[in-house]
C-alpha positions in Angstrom: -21.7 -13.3 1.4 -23.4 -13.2 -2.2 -25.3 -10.0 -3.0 -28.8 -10.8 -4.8 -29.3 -7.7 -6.4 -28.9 -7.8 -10.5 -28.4 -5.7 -13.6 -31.7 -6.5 -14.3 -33.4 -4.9 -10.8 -34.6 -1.3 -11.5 -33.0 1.1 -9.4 -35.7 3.4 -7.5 -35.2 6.7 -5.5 -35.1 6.7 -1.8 -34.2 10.7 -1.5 -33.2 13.8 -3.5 -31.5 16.4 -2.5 -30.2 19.4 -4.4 -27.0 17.8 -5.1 -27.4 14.1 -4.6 -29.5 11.5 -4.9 -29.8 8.0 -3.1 -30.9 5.2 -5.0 -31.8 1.8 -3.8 -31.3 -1.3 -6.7 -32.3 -4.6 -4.9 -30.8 -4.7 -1.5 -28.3 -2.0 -2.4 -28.5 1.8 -1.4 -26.1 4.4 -2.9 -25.7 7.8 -3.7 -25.3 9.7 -7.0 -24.0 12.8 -8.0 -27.4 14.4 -9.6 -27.2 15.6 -13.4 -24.2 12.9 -14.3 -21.5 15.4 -13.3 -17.9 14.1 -13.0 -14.9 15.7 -11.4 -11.4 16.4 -11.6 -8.7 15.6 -9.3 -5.9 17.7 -10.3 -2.0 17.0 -9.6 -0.4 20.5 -9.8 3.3 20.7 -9.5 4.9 24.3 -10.1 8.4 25.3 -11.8 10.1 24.9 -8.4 9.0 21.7 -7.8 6.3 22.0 -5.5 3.5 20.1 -5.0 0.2 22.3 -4.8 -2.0 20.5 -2.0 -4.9 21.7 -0.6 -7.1 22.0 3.0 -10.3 22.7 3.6 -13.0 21.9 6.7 -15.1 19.4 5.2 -18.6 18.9 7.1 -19.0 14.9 6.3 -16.4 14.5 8.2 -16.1 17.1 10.7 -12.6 18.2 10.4 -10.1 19.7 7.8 -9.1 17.2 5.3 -5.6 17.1 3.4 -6.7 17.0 -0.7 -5.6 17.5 -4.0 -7.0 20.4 -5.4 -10.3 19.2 -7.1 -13.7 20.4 -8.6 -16.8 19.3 -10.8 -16.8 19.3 -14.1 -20.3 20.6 -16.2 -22.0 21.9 -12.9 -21.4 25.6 -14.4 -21.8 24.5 -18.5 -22.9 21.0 -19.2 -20.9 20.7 -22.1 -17.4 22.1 -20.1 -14.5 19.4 -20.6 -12.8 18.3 -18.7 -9.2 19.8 -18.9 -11.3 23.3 -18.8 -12.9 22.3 -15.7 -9.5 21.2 -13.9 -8.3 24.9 -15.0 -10.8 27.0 -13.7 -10.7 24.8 -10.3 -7.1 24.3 -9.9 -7.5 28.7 -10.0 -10.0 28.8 -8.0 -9.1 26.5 -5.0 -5.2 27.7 -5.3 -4.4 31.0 -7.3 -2.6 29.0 -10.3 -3.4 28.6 -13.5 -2.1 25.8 -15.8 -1.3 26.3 -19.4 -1.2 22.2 -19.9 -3.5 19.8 -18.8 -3.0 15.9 -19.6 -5.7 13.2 -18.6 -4.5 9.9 -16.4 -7.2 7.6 -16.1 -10.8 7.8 -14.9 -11.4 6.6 -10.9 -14.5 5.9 -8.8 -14.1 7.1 -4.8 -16.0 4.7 -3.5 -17.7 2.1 -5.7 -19.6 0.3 -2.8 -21.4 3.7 -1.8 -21.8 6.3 -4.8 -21.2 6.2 -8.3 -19.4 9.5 -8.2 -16.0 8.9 -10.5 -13.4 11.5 -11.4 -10.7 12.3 -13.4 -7.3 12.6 -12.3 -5.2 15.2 -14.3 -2.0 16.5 -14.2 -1.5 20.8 -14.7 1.9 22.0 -15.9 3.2 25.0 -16.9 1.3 26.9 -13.8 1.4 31.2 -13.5 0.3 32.6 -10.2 -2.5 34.1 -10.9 -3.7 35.0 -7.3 -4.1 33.6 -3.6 -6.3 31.0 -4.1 -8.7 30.0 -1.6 -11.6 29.3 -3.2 -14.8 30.8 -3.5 -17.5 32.7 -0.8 -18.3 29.5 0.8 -15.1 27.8 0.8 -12.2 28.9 3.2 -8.8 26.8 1.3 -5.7 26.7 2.3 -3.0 26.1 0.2 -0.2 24.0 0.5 2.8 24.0 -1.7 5.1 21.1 -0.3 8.2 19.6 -2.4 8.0 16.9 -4.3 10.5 14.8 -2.3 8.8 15.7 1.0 4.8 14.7 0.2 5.0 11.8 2.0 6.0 12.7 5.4 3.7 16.1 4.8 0.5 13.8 4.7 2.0 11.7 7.7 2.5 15.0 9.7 -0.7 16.4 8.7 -2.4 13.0 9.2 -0.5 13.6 13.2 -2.2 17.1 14.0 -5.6 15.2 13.3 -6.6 16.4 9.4 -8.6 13.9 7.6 -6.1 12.4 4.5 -8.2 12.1 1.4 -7.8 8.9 0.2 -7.0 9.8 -3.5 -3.7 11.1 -1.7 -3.1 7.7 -1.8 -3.6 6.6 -5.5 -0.7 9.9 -5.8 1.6 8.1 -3.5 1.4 4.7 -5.3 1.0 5.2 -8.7 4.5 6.2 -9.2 3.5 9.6 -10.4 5.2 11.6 -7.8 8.5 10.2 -9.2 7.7 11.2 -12.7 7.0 14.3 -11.5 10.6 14.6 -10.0 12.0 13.6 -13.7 
């Protein structure tokens, strides 16, 4: 099948929202994250070698989804970067606060259906700070799982019916689990 839509077609809005907005550019409809705000998917392993995972009800979807701990970067100060952004989230969403954070690579969730990209970080160093759990209109829980057992966490999880996030899956392959271990 060969798409007909071009660089050179301009892009028009279908919808805004408060958050989003859809575009259509040719034959092509997809969604964008308004205001050109990124996030960061954070990998947050503490000094006992736990993996810090999170789950939350996620209405898209209509169920609890397995995640790491995430969150946008700018939507509270345009000009936030992004390793500030991953700390004040990886707090919020889990109670722990990293004193290092190192970027690995930019990422796009779903290229075909929003332009929305991300970050993915790892934290070190983390202090328990607090519980965690998010903010007023977010109910987390967090999951602190051992590096050696992720894998069979997600499939069990993935069992009792949560949705899996798929950038659980760029963790699993990318080898970074088992430089985590090191």
């Amino acid at each position: 099948m060969t798409d007909t839509t071009t660089t050179t077609d301009a892009a028009h809005i279908m919808w805004e929202g408060k958050y989003l907005t859809v575009r259509q550019q040719g034959t092509w409809e997809y969604a964008e994250r308004r205001g050109g705000i990124d996030a960061a998917v954070i990998v947050a392993v503490d000094a006992e070698g736990q993996l810090i995972l999170v789950e939350q009800y996620r209405i898209p979807i209509g169920r609890n989804c397995l995640e790491l701990p995430a969150g946008l970067v700018g939507d509270l100060d345009a000009g936030e970067a992004i390793a500030d952004a991953a700390r004040r989230e990886l707090e919020e969403e889990t109670g722990y606060h990293a004193a290092l954070v190192e970027e690995h690579g930019r990422f796009y969730s779903s290229p075909g259906m929003t332009s929305e990209a991300f970050t993915l970080v790892v934290a070190r160093d983390l202090t328990r700070t607090g519980d965690g759990g998010g903010d007023q209109d977010e109910n987390i829980v967090v999951h602190r799982v051992p590096v050696d057992e992720v894998e069979a966490f997600i499939a069990a999880k993935r069992r009792e019916g949560l949705g899996i996030d798929a950038k659980l899956l760029l963790l699993l392959g990318s080898g970074l689990l088992r430089d985590l271990r090191d």
